[in-house]
C-alpha positions as CSV (number, residue, x, y, z in Angstrom):
1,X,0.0,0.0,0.0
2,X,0.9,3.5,-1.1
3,X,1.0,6.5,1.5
4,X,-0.9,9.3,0.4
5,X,-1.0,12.2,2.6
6,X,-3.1,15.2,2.0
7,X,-3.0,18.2,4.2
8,X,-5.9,21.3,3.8
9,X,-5.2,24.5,5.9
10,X,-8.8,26.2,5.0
11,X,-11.7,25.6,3.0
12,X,-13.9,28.4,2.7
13,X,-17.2,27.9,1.3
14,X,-19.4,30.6,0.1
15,X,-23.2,31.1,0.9
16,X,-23.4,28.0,3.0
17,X,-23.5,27.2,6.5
18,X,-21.8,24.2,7.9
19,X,-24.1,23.4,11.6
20,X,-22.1,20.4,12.4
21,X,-18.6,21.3,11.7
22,X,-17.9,17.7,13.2
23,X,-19.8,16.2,11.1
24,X,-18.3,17.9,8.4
25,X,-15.1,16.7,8.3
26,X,-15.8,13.2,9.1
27,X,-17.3,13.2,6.1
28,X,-14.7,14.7,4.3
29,X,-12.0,12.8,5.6
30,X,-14.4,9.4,5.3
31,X,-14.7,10.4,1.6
32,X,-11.2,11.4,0.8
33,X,-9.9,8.4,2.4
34,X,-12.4,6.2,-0.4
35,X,-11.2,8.2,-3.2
36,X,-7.4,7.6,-2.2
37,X,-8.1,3.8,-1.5
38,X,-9.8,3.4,-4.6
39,X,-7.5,5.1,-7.0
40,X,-5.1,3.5,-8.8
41,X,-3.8,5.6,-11.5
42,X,-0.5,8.1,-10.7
43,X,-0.9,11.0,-8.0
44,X,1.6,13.8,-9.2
45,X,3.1,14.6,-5.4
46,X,3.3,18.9,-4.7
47,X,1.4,21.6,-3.1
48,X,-1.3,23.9,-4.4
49,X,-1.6,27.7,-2.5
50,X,-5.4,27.8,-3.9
51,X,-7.8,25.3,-5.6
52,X,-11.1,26.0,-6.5
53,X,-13.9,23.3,-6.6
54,X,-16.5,22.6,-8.5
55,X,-20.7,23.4,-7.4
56,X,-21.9,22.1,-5.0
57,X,-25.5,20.5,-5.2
58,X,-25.8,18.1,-2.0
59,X,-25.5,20.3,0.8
60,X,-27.5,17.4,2.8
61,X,-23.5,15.4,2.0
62,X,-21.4,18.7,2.3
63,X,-18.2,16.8,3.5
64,X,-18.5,14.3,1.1
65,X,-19.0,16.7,-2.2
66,X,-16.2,19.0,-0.8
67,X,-13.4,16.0,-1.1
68,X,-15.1,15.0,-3.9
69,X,-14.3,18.6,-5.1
70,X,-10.5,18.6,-3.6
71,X,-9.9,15.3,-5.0
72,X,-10.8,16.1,-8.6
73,X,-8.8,19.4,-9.0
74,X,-5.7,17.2,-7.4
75,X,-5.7,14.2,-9.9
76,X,-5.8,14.0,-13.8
77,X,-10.0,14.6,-14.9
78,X,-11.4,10.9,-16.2
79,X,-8.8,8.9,-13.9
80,X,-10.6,10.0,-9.9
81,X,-11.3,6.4,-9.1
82,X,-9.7,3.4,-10.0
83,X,-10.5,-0.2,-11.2
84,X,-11.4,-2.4,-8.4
């Protein structure tokens, strides 16, 4: 197994409120963690000062559609999850 570390200082999310900021980041890590297990194409190592994301439509999954976000501006587009 590969280690993959991934380390966020902020996210800032306009126009919508986060009530369970615990909650939040379980999900995100939980989600982040299933994109990383799951991917088996090449992860290009560096840092990025700024990423933007994409829309977000499932504010009832916030965490989850925020590493969703993260995980597809940090790997190539078409290649964000693996072959089992």
């Amino acid at each position: 197994m590969r280690d993959i570390s991934i380390a966020i200082d902020e996210i800032v999310l306009n126009g919508v409120s986060v009530p369970d900021e615990g909650g939040f980041r379980a999900s995100l890590i939980a989600e982040l963690t299933t994109l990383a297990l799951g991917h088996t194409g090449a992860i290009s190592g560096g840092a990025a000062p700024e990423l933007h994301g994409t829309a977000l439509s499932d504010v009832d999954n916030l965490g989850a559609q925020v590493a969703q976000s993260v995980w597809s501006s940090m790997v190539a587009q078409g290649d964000q999850r693996g072959t089992p």
